[in-house]
C-alpha positions in Angstrom: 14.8 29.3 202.4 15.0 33.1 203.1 12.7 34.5 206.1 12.6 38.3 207.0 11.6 39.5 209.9 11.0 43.1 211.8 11.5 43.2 215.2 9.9 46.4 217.3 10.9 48.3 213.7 9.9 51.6 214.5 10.5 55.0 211.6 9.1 58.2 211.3 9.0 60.9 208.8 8.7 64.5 210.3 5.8 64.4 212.4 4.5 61.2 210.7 4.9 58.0 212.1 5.2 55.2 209.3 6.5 52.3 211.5 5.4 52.1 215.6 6.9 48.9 216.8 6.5 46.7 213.6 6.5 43.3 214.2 6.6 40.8 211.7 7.7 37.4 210.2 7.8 37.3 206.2 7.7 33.6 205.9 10.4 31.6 203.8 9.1 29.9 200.4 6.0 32.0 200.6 4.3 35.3 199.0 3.3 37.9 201.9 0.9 41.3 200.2 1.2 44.5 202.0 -1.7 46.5 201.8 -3.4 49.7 202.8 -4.4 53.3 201.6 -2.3 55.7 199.9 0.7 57.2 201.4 0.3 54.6 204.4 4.4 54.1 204.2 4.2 50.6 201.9 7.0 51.4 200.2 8.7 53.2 202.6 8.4 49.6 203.9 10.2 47.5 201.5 12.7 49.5 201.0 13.9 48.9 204.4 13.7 45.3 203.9 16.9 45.8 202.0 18.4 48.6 203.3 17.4 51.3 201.1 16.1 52.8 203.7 17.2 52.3 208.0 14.7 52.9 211.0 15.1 54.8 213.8 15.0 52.0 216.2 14.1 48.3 216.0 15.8 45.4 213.4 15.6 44.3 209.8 16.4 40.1 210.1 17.4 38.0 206.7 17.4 34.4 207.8 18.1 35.4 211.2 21.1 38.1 210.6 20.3 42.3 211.2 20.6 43.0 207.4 22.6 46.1 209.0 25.6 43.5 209.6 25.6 42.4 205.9 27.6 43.9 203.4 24.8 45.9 201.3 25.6 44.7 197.9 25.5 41.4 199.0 22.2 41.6 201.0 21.0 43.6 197.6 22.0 40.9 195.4 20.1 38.1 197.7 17.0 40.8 198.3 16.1 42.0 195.2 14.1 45.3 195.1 11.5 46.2 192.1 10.0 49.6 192.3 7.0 51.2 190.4 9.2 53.4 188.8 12.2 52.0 188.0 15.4 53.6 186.8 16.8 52.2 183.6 20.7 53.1 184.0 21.6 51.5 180.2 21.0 52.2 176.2 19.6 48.9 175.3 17.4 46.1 177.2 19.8 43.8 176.8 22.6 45.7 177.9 20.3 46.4 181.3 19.7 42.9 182.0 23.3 42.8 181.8 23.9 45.5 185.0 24.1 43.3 188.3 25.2 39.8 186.0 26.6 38.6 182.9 24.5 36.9 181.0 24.3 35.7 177.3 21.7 36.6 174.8 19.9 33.7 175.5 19.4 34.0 179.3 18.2 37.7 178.6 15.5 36.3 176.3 14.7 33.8 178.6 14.5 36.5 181.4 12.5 38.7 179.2 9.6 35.8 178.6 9.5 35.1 181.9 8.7 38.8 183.0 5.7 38.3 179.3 7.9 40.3 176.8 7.7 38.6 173.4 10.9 37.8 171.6 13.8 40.5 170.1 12.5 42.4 173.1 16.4 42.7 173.6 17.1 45.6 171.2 14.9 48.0 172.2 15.7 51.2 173.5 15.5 51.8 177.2 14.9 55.4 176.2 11.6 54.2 174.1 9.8 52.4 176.8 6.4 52.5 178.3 6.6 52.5 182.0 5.1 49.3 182.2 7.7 47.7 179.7 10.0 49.6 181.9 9.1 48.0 185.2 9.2 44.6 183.4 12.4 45.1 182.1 13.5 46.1 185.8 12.0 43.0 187.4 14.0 41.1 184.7 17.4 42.9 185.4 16.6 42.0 189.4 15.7 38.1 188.4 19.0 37.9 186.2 21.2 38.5 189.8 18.6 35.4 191.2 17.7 36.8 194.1 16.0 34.6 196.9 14.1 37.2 198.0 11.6 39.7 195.6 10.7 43.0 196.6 7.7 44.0 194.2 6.3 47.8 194.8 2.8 47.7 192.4 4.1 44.7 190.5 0.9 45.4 188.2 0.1 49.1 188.3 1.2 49.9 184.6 0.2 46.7 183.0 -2.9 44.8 180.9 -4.5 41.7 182.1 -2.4 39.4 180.2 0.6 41.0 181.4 -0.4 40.8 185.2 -1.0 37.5 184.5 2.3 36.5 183.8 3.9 38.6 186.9 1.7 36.3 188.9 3.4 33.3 187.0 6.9 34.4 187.6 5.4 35.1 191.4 4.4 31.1 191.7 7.5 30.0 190.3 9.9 32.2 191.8 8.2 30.9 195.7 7.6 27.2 193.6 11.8 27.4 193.4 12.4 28.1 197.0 12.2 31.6 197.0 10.2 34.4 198.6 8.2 37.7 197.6 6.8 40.6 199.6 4.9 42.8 197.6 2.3 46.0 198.0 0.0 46.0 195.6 -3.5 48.1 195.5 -4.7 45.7 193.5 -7.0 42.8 195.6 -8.0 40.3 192.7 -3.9 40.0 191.9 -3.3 39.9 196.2 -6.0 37.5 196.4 -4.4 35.2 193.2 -0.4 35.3 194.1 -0.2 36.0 198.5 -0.3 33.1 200.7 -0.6 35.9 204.1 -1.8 39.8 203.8 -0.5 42.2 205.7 -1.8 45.8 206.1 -0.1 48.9 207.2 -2.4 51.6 208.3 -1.5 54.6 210.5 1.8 53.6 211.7 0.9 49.6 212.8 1.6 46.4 210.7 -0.8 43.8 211.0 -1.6 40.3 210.2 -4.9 39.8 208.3 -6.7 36.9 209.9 -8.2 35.8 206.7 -6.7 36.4 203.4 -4.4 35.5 200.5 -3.9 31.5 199.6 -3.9 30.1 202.7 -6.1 27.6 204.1 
């Protein structure tokens, strides 16, 4: 099972410091929240997880391995990153579940219930979509490549109860499989449900909540 860990990952941006010496383990098989207030650097965060982004000093690990001495589209395809506002690159839904995999028209269907779309879902227009529908789609595109690592920026932010619900499904099932999730969500009822550790990034330091999440 996948672990990632920082080691002494420090970045900066202009006079701001995100990162100061971040260390951290991102435990295999398990869901790990990153929290903290606006503009902190939490998804400045993730996206150096799989290299959408490098630090100015310090290391990225996957399973023990910099993530800078992996080929990048094959660390993408094993860390898969969702962001709030995701970038729909086709016509048709089905067609973007398509982009990193073939699949048939079952699978995307399949993929599309799992992320709580209902059924002919397929043949809408990307063009047409609410951003929540548009994020879903996006986590569905990411799921299709079957990623063992999920990378969720406000996995929740656009969407209804019922909706948030099933994200926190696909969340158990995806860990309940052997995989893993970090996430940053502003949201503490859905952290609370789906992390088993919390992790809050506030003025530049990463740190460890003592109590929180699912564990005992």
């Amino acid at each position: 099972m996948p672990s990632i860990v920082l080691d002494r990952v420090s970045l900066g941006r202009g006079s701001t410091s995100v990162l100061i010496e971040a260390d951290a383990t991102f435990a295999a098989g398990q869901c790990a929240a990153v929290v903290g207030p606006s503009g902190a650097g939490k998804t400045t965060l993730l996206r150096l997880l799989n290299r959408f982004g490098e630090p100015d000093s310090g290391r990225v690990l996957l399973d023990g391995t910099p993530v800078a001495d992996l080929d990048v589209l094959a660390l993408r395809r094993q860390v898969g990153l969702v962001p709030q506002r995701p970038v729909l690159l086709t016509d048709t839904v089905a067609e973007e579940i398509r982009v990193g995999r073939a699949v048939d028209g079952d699978r995307v269907d399949e993929l599309l219930a799992v992320v709580g779309l209902p059924a002919g879902f397929a043949a809408r227009r990307c063009a047409e979509l609410s951003g929540g529908e548009a994020q879903r789609v996006c986590l569905a595109r990411a799921l299709a490549v079957e990623p063992q690592v999920l990378l969720l920026d406000e996995p929740t932010s656009a969407l209804d109860g019922a909706s948030a619900a099933a994200i926190g499904e696909l969340i158990r099932a995806h860990i309940g499989s052997g995989g893993s999730v970090v996430l940053v969500s502003h949201d503490p009822g859905f952290v609370a449900e789906v992390s088993d550790e919390v992790w809050t990034l506030a003025s530049g330091r990463l740190t460890r909540d003592a109590e929180a999440g699912n564990q005992p």
